[in-house]
N, CA and C atoms as a LAMMPS dump frame, in Angstrom:
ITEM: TIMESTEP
0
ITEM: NUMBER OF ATOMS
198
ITEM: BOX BOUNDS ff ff ff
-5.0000000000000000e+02 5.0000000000000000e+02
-5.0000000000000000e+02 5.0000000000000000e+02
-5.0000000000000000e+02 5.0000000000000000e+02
ITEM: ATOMS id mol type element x y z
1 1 1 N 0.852 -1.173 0
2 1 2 C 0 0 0
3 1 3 C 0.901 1.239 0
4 2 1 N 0.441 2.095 -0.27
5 2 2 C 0.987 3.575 -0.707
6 2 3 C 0.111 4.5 -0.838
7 3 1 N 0.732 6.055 0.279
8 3 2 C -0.175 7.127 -0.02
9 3 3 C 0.293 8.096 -0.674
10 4 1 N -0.817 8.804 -1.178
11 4 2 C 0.12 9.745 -2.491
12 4 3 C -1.337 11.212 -2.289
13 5 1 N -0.457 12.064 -2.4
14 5 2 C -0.633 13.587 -1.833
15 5 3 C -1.438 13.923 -3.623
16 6 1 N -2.091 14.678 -3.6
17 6 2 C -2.776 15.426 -4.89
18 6 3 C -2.337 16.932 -4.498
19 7 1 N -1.219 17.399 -5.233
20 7 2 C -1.09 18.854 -4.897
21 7 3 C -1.555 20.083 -4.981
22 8 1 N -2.367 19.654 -6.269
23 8 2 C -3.542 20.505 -6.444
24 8 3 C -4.814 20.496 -5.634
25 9 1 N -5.014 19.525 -5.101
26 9 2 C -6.211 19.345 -3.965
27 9 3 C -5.807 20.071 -2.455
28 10 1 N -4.544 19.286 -2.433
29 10 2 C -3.641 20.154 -0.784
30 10 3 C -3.975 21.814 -0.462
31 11 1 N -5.094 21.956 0.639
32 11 2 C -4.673 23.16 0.891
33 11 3 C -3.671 23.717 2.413
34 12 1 N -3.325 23.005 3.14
35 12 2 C -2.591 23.206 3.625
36 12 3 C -3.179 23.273 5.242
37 13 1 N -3.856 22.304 5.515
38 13 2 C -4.922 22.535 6.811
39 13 3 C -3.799 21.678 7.614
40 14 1 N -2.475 20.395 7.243
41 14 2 C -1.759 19.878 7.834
42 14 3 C -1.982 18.613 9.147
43 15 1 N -3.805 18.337 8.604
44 15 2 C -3.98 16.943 9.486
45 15 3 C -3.694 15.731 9.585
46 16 1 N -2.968 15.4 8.048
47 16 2 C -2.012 14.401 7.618
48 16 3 C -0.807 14.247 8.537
49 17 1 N -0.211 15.416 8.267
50 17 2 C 0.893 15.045 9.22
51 17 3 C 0.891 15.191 10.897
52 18 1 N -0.467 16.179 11.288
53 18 2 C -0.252 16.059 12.455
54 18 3 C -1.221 14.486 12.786
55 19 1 N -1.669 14.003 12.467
56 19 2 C -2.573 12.502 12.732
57 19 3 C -1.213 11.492 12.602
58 20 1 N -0.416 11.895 11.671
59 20 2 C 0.383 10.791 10.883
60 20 3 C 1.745 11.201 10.348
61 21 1 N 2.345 11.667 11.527
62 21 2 C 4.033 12.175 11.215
63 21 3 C 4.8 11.108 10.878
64 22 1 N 4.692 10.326 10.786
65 22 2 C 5.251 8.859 10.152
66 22 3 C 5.3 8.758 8.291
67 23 1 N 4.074 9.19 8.213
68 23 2 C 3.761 9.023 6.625
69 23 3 C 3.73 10.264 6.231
70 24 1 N 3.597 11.192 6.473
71 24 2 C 3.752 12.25 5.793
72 24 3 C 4.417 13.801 6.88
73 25 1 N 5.076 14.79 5.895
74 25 2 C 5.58 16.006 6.642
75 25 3 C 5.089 17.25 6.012
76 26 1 N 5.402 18.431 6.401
77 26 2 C 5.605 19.727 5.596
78 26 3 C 6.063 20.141 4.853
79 27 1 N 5.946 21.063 3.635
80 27 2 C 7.019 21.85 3.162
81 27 3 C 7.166 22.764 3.912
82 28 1 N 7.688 23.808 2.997
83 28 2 C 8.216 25.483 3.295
84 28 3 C 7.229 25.945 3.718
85 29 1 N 5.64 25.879 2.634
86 29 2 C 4.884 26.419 2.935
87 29 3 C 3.835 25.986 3.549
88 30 1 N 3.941 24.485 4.128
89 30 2 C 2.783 24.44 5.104
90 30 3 C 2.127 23.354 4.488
91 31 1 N 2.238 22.487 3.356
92 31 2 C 1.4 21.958 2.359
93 31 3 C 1.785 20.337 3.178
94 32 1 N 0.815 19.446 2.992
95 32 2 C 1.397 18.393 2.776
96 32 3 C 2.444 17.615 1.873
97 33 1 N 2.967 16.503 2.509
98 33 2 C 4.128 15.854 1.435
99 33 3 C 4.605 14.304 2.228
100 34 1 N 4.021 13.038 1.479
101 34 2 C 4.76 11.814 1.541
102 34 3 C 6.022 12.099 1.863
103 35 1 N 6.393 11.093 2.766
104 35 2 C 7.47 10.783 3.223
105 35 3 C 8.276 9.633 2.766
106 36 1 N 9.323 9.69 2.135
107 36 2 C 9.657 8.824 0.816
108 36 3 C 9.148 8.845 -0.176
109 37 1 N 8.743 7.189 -0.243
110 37 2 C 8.261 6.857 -1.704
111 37 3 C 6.575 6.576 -1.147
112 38 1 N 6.231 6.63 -0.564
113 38 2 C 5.121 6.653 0.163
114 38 3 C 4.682 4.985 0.569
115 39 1 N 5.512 4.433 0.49
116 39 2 C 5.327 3.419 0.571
117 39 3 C 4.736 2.914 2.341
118 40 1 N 3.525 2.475 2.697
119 40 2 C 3.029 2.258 4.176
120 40 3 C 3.902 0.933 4.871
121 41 1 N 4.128 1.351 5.429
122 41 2 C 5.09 0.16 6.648
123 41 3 C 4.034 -0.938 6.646
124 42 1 N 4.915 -1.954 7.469
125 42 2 C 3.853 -2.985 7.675
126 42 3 C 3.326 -2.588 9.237
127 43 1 N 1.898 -2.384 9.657
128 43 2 C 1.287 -1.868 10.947
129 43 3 C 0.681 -0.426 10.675
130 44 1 N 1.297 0.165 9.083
131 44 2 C 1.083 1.846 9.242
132 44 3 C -0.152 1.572 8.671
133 45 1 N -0.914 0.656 7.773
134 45 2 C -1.93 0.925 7.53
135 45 3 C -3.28 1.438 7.852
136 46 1 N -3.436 1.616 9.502
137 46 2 C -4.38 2.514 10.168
138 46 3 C -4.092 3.732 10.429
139 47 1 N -2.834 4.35 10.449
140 47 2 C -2.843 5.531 10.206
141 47 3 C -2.804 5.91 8.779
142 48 1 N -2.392 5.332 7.9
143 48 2 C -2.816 5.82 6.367
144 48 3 C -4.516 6.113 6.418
145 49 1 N -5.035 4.921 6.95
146 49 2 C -6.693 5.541 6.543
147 49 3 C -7.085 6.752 7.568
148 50 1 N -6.826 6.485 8.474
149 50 2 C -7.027 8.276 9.347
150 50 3 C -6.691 9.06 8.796
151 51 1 N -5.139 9.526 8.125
152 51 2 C -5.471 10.623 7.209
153 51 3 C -5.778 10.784 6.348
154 52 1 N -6.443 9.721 5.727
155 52 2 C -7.387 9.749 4.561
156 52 3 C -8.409 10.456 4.969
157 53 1 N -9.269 10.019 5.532
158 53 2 C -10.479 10.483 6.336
159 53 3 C -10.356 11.203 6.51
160 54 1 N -9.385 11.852 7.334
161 54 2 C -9.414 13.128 8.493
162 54 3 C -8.96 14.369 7.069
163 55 1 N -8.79 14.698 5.905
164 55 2 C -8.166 15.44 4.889
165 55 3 C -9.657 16.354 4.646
166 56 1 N -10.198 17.098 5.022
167 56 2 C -11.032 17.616 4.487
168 56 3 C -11.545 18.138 2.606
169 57 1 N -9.785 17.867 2.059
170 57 2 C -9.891 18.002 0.943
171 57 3 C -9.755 17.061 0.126
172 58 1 N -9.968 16.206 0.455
173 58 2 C -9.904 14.716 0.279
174 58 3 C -8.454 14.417 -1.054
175 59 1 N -7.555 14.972 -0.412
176 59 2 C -6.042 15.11 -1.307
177 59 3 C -5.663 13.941 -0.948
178 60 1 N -5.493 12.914 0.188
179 60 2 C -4.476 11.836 -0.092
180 60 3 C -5.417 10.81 -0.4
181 61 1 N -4.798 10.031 -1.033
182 61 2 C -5.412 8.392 -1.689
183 61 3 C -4.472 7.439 -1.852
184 62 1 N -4.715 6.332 -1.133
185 62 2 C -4.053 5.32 -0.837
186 62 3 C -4.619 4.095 -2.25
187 63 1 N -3.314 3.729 -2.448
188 63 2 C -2.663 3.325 -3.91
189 63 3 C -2.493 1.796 -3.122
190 64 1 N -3.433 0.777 -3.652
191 64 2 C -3.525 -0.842 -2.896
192 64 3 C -1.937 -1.304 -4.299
193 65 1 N -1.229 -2.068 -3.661
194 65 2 C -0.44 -2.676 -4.97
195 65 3 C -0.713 -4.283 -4.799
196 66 1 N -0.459 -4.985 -5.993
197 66 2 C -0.807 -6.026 -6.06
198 66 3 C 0.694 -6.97 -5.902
């Protein structure tokens, strides 16, 4: 699994990273941003869906791989 930021959706409300400083951080300006390759740990998968949920702009979406 993998979460991946829409930058055009991001406005910068930062509940991603404060729910989920693991998977994602800040820029300069405040925006969200994956951490790496976004790739979810094994166990991170409940905080990936919290900040799914919790995004009011519904910018991150978690990418299932096969």
């Amino acid at each position: 699994m993998k979460v991946q930021i829409d930058p055009a959706r991001c406005q910068g409300h930062g509940r991603c990273y404060d729910l989920s400083p693991d998977l994602f951080t800040e820029d300069d300006e405040g925006y969200g941003q994956v951490v790496g390759d976004g790739v979810v740990p094994p166990g991170g998968e409940r905080a990936a869906r919290v900040a799914v949920s919790n995004c009011p702009e519904k910018a991150i979406v978690l990418v299932e791989e096969a």
